[in-house]
C-alpha positions in Angstrom: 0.0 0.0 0.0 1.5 3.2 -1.1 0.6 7.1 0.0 1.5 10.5 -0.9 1.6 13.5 1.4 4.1 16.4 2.3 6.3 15.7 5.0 7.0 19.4 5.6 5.6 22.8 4.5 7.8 25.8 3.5 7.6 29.3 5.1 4.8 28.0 7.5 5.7 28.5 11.3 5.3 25.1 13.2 4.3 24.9 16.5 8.3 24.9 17.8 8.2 28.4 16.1 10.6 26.6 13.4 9.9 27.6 10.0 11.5 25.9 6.9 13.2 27.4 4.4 12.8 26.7 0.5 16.5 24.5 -0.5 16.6 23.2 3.2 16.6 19.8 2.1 18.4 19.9 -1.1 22.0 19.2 0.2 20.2 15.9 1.5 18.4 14.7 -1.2 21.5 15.3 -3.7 23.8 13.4 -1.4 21.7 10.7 -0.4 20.9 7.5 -2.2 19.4 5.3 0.3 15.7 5.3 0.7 15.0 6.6 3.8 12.9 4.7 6.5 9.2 5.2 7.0 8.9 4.9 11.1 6.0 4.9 13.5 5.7 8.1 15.4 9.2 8.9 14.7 9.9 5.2 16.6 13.6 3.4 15.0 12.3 0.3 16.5 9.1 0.8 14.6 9.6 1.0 11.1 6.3 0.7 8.9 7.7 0.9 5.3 10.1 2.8 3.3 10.3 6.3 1.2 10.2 5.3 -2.2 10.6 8.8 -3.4 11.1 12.2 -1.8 11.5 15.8 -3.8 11.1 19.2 -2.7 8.9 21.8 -5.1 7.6 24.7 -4.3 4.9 23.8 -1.7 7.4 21.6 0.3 8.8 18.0 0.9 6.8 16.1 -1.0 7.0 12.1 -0.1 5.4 8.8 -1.9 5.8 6.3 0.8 4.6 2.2 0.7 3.9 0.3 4.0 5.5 -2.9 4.2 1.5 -4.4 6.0 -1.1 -3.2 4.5 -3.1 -5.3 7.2 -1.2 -3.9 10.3 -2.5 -1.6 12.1 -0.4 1.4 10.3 -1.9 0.5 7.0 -5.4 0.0 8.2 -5.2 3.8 10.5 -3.9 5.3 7.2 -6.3 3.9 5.1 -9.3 4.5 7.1 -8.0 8.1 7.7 -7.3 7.6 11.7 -4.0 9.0 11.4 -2.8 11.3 8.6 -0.3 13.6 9.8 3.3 13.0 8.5 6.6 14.1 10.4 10.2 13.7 9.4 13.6 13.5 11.5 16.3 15.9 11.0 19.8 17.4 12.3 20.4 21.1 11.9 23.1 22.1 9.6 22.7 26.1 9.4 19.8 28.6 10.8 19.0 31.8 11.7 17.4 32.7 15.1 14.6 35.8 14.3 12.2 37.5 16.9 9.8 35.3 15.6 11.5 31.8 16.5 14.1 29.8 14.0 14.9 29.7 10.0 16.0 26.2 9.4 17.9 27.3 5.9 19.7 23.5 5.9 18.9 20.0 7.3 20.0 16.4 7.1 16.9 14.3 6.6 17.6 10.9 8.1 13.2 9.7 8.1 10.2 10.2 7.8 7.6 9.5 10.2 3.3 8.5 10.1 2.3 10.7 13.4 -0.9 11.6 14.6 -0.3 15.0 15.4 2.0 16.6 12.7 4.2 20.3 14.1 2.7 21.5 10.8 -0.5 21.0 10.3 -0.9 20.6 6.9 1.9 18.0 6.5 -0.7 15.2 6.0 -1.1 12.2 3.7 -3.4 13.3 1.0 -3.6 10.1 -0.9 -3.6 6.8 -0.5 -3.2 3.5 -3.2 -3.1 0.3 -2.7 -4.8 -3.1 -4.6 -7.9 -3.2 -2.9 -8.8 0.6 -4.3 -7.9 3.9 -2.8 -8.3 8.0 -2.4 -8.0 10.7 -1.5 -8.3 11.5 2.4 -11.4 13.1 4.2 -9.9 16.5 4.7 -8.9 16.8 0.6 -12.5 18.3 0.2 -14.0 18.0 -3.2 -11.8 16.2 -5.1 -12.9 12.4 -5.0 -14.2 10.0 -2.4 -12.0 7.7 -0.4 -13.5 4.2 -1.8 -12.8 5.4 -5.7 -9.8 3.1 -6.8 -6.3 5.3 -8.0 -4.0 3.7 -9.8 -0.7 3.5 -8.0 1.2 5.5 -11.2 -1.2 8.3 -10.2 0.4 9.1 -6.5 3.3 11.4 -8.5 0.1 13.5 -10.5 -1.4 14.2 -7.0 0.9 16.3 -6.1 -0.4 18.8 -8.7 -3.9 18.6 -7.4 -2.9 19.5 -4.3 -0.8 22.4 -5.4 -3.8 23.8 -7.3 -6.6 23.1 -4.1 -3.5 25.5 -2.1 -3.7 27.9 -5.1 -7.8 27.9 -5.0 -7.6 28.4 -0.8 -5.6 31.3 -0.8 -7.7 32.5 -3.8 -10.7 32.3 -1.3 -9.1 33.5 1.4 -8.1 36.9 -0.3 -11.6 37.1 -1.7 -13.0 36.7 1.9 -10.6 39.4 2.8 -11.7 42.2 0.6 -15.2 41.1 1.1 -14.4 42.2 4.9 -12.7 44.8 4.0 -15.9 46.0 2.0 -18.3 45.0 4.9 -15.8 47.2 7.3 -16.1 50.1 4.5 -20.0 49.8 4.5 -20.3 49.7 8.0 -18.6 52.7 8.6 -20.7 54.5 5.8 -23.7 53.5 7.4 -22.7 54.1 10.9 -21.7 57.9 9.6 -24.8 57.9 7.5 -27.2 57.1 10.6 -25.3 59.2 13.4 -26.7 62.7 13.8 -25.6 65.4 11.8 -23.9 68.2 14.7 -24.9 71.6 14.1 -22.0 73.4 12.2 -20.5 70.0 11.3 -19.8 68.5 8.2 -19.2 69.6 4.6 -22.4 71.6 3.1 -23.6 70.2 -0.3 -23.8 71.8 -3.7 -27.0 73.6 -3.3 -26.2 75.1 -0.2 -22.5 75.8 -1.0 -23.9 77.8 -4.7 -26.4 79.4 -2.4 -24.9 80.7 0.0 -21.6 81.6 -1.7 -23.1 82.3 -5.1 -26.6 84.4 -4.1 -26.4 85.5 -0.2 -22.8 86.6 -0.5 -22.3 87.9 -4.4 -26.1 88.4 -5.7 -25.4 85.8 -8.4 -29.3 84.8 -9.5 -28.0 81.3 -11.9 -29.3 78.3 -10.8 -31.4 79.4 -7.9 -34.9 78.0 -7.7 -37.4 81.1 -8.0 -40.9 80.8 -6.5 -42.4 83.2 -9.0 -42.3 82.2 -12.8 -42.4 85.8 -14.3 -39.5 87.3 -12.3 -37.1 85.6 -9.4 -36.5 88.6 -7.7 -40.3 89.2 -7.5 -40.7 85.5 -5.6 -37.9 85.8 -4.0 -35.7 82.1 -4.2 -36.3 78.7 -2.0 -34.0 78.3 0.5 -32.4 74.9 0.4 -33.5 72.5 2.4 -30.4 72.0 4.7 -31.4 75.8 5.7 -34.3 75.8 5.9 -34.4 72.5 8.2 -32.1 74.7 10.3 -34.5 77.4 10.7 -37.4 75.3 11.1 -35.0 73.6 14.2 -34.0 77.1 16.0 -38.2 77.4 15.2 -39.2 75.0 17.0 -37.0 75.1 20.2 -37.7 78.6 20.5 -41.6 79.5 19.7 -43.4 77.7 22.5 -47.0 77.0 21.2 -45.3 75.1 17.9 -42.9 73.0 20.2 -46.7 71.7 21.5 -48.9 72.4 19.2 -49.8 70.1 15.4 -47.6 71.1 12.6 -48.5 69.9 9.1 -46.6 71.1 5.9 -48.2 72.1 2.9 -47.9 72.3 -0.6 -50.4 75.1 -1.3 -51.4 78.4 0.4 -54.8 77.3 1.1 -55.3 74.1 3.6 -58.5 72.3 4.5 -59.5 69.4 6.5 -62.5 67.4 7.8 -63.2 66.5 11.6 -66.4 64.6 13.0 -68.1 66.5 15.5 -69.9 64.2 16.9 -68.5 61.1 16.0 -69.7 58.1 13.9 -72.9 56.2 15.3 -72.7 52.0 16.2 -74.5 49.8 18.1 -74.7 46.3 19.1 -76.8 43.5 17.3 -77.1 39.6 17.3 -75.6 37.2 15.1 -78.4 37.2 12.8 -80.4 39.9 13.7 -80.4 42.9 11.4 -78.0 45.8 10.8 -80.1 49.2 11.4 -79.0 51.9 9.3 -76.9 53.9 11.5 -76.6 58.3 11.9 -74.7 60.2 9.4 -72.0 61.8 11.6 -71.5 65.5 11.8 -68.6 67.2 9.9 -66.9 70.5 10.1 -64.4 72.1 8.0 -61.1 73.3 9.1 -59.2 75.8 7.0 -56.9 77.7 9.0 -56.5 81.6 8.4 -53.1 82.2 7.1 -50.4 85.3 6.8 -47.1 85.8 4.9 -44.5 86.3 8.0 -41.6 88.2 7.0 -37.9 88.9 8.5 -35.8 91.5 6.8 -32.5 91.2 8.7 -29.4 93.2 7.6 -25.5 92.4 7.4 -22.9 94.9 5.6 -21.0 93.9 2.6 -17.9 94.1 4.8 -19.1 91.1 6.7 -20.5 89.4 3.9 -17.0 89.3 1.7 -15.3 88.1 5.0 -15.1 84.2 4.1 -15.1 83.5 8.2 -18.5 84.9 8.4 -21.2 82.3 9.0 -23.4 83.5 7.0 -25.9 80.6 6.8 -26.0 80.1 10.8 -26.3 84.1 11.4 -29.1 84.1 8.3 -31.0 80.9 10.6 -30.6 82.6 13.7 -32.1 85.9 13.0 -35.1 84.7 10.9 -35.9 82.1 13.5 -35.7 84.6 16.0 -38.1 87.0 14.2 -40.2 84.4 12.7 -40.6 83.0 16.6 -41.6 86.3 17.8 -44.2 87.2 15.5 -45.5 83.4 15.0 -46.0 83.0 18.7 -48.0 86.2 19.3 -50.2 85.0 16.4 -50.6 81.6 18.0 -52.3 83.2 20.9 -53.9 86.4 20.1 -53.8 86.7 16.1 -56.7 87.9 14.6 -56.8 85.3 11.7 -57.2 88.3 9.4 -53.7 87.9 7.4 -52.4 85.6 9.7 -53.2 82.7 12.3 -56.3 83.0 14.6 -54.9 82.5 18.0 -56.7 79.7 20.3 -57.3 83.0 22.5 -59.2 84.6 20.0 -62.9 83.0 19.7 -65.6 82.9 21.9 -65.3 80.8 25.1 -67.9 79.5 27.4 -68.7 78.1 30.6 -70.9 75.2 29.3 -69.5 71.4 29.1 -67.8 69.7 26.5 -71.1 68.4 24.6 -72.7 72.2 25.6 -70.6 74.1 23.6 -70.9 75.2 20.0 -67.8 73.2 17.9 -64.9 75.6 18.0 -66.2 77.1 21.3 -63.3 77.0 24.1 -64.3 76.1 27.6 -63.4 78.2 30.6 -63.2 78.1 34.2 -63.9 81.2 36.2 -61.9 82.0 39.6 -60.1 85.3 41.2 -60.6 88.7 41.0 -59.3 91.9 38.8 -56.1 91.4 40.4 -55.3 88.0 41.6 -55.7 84.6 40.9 -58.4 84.2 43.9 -58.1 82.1 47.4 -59.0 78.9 46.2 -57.0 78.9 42.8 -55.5 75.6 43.5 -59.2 73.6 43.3 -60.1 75.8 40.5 -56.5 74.4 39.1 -57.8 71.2 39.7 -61.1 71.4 38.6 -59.6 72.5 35.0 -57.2 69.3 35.1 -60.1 67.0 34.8 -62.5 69.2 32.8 -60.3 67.9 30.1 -60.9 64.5 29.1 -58.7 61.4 29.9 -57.6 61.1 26.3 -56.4 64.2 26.1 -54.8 65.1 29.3 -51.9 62.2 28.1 -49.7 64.6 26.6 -50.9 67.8 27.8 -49.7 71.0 28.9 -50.0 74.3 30.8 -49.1 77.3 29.8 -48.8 81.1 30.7 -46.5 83.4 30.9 -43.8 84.2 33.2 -45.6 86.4 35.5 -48.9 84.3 36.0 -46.1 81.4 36.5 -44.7 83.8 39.3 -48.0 83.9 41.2 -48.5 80.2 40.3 -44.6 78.9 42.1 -46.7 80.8 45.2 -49.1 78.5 45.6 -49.1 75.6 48.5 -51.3 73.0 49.1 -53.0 73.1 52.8 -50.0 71.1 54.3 -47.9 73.8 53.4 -45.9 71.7 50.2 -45.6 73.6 46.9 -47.9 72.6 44.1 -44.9 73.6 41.7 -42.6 70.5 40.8 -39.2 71.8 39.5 -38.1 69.4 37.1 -35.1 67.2 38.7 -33.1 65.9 35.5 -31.7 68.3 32.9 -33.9 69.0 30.4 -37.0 67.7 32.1 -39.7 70.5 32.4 -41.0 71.7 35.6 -44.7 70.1 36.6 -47.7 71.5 37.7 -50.0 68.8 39.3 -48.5 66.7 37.0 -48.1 68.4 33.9 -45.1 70.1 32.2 -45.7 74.0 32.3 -44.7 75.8 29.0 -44.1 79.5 28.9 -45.6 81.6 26.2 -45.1 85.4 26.7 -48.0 86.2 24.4 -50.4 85.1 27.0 -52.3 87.6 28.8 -51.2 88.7 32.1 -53.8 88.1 35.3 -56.8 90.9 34.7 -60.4 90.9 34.8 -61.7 88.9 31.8 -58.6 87.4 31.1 -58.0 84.3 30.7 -54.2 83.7 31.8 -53.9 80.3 32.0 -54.3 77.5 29.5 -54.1 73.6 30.0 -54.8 70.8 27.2 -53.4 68.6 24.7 -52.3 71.3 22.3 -51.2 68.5 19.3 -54.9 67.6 19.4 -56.1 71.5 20.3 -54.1 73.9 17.8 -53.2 73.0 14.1 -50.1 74.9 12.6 -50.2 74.7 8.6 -47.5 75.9 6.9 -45.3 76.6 3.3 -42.3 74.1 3.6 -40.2 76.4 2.0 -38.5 79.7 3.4 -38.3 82.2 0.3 -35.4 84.8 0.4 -34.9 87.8 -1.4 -31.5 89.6 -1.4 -31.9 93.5 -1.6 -28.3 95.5 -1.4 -30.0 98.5 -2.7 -32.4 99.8 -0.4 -30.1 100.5 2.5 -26.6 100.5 1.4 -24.3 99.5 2.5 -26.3 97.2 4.1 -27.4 94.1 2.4 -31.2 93.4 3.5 -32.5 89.3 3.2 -36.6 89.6 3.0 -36.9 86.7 4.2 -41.1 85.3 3.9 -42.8 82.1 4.9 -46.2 81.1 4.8 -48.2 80.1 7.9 -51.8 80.0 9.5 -52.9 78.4 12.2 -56.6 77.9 14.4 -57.9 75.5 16.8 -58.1 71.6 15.8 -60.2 70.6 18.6 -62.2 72.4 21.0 -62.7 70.0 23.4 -58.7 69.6 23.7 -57.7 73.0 25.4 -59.2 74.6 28.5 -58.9 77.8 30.1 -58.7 79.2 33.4 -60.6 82.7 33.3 -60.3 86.0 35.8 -63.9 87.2 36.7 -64.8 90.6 36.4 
């Protein structure tokens, strides 16, 4: 019974930190010519069969070996694939001693050895002939099955097969590599594409960079979108939409009814939309009795009253030609700031002639929820002309649960700073504050339970005024609005000064009535 295999491996680091040079065996092989002796686990007294030929090429010390009993119990643990590794003994003739462990550059072979666990471990038997049929061994994947007869004149071609299986590894292995290099590359593209964007961070794209360098520094009109057909400078031009997201940001953490309140963007100037008033009719039936026609429910129209809100900040054209002036963050800032101002008066108080009607602004009334004409506000009377009366914190109370349980889940005072100044006054009859202070950053502070927003706009405490609001203001106030900020540049009004009209559509008028209560001063 004959085998082939590779009794060593060049430039592969063996587990004595040895590592084989390419040549190491050739003073051996030209100066032997006795066949060397198979042994047992490297046992003298145990020799299996002899070397019939041994060669180096470029993979390593390739052997063809025949054991003398194919019967014993070598040929039967090589056959059957029990024992595969291969080993071979050596003196060392020259080396070099690295960080790394030893270079065996020459060797004097003297055998080779059937071991069952090989210093290298892919010096193995990879083949194996003999009459009763052969192949190759289990961990030669692929290439034929172990029962398949191979003739013994085939052991020499083997070696080939074996070179090219090598070849088609380290193919796969490189390919695995890149495709982890690619997953790593991905990975970190997603990662950066999913982390928030910081403010100021980052490079600004092509829109932004031609807009702001092009038309808000120079005046240059090509390739801005206009929101008028017959003239761009009659429109004015749409601010991009990394802007514009900026000022709708500094918008929103700075006007306090839209931080609340229902926001819905629009593509028109007009917006409309349907609410039941009194909700669709139902009823309960048998199996098999039958299905009464039920009410048509009530609708009501909602098209909130809208305004043009302008800004018309100024900046020299000193500061605009400096290049370390921010222009796009100072532009945000002030037409936020402007745009919050005049938006959160409106939200309260506005007339709804040319702009929002404020939840302030309608009739209110004293009747229940199902009382009260749709659109009606409901209010609670306590105090006098000047205070907020002696038993405020009932009447505080009272309000809380005037509102109904699906609304008071997400809702809100608010008032303004000096109603809140009387309302941090108040005590329960145990002397503890009704006022909650918020105790983790950027947690508000509570009211019986509720987060308390400030608004400015709201009325102070006087007769007939209603100071103090509490509901759900996403289901209570509707905000519709222009997506788009419009800009026009104007460095001839003024000059030196460079003027940016800045204009935005928005309207804005109660959602549902039911949603937002009020606390009234009597008269």
């Amino acid at each position: 019974m004959r085998f082939a295999g590779y009794a060593a491996l060049f430039g592969k680091r063996d587990a004595g930190r040895d590592t084989i040079r390419p040549g190491a065996f050739a003073r051996t092989l030209a100066a032997r010519r006795d066949p060397l002796p198979l042994f047992w686990q490297h046992r003298a007294d145990q020799r299996v069969g002899w070397v019939k030929t041994v060669a180096e090429d470029e993979r390593g010390l390739r052997v063809i070996a025949e054991i003398d009993n194919p019967e014993g119990a070598a040929g039967l643990a090589v056959r059957r694939g029990a024992v595969t590794g291969l080993s071979f003994g050596y003196r060392v003739r020259d080396s070099l001693r690295t960080c790394e462990g030893r270079e065996l550059i020459d060797l004097d072979l003297f055998e080779v050895s059937l071991v069952t666990h090989p210093m290298q471990h892919g010096a193995r038997v990879h083949l194996v002939s003999s009459p009763g049929g052969g192949g190759f061994l289990p961990h030669m994947k692929g290439i034929c099955p172990m029962d398949s007869p191979i003739p013994t004149e085939n052991l020499d071609a083997s070696f080939d097969l074996v070179a090219r299986q090598d070849a088609t590894e380290q193919a796969v292995e490189s390919l695995r590599g890149d495709v982890d290099d690619v997953k790593v590359r991905l990975d970190k593209v997603s990662r950066a594409a999913a982390r928030p964007a910081l403010a100021g961070a980052g490079t600004p794209g092509i829109e932004v960079k031609g807009f702001v360098d092009g038309y808000l520094r120079l005046g240059r009109e090509s390739e801005i979108k206009s929101l008028s057909g017959a003239s761009g400078g009659e429109g004015g031009y749409a601010v991009p939409q990394e802007i514009d997201a900026m000022i709708a940001t500094r918008l929103k953490s700075i006007s306090p009814i839209r931080a609340i309140a229902q926001v819905v963007q629009t593509g028109s100037a007009g917006y409309r939309k349907l609410i039941t008033t009194g909700g669709t009719a139902s009823g309960w039936v048998s199996e098999t009795t039958a299905r009464p026609e039920t009410d048509t429910p009530t609708f009501s129209e909602i098209a909130p009253p809208s305004g043009e809100l302008y800004a018309n900040p100024a900046a020299s054209q000193a500061m605009l030609d400096d290049a370390a002036f921010d222009i796009q963050s100072w532009l945000a800032d002030e037409i936020a700031m402007e745009f919050a101002r005049a938006e959160g008066a409106a939200f309260v108080g506005g007339s709804g002639t040319n702009q929002p009607r404020g939840f302030l602004t309608g009739a209110t009334s004293a009747s229940g929820d199902a009382a009260r004409p749709f659109g009606t506000l409901q209010h609670l009377v306590s105090g006098d002309t000047n205070t907020l009366g002696s038993v405020v914190e009932l009447v505080l109370i009272d309000l809380v649960h005037s509102l109904k349980a699906g609304h008071r889940q997400g809702a809100s005072w608010v008032m303004n700073s000096a109603t809140l100044a009387e309302v941090r006054k108040l005590k329960t009859s145990d002397g503890a504050f009704l006022w909650q202070p918020g105790l983790v950053d950027g947690q508000p502070d509570r009211l019986l339970g509720y987060p308390v927003v400030e608004a400015e706009d709201m009325p102070d405490i006087a007769a007939n005024e209603c100071p103090i609001a509490f509901g759900n203001f996403r289901a209570g106030y509707l905000i519709a609005e222009r997506s788009a900020t419009a800009i026009l540049r104007d460095p001839f009004t003024n000059k030196p000064f460079v003027h940016f009209y800045a204009t935005r559509r928005i309207g804005g008028q109660v959602l549902d009535s039911d949603a937002i209560k009020l606390l009234k001063i009597a008269a």
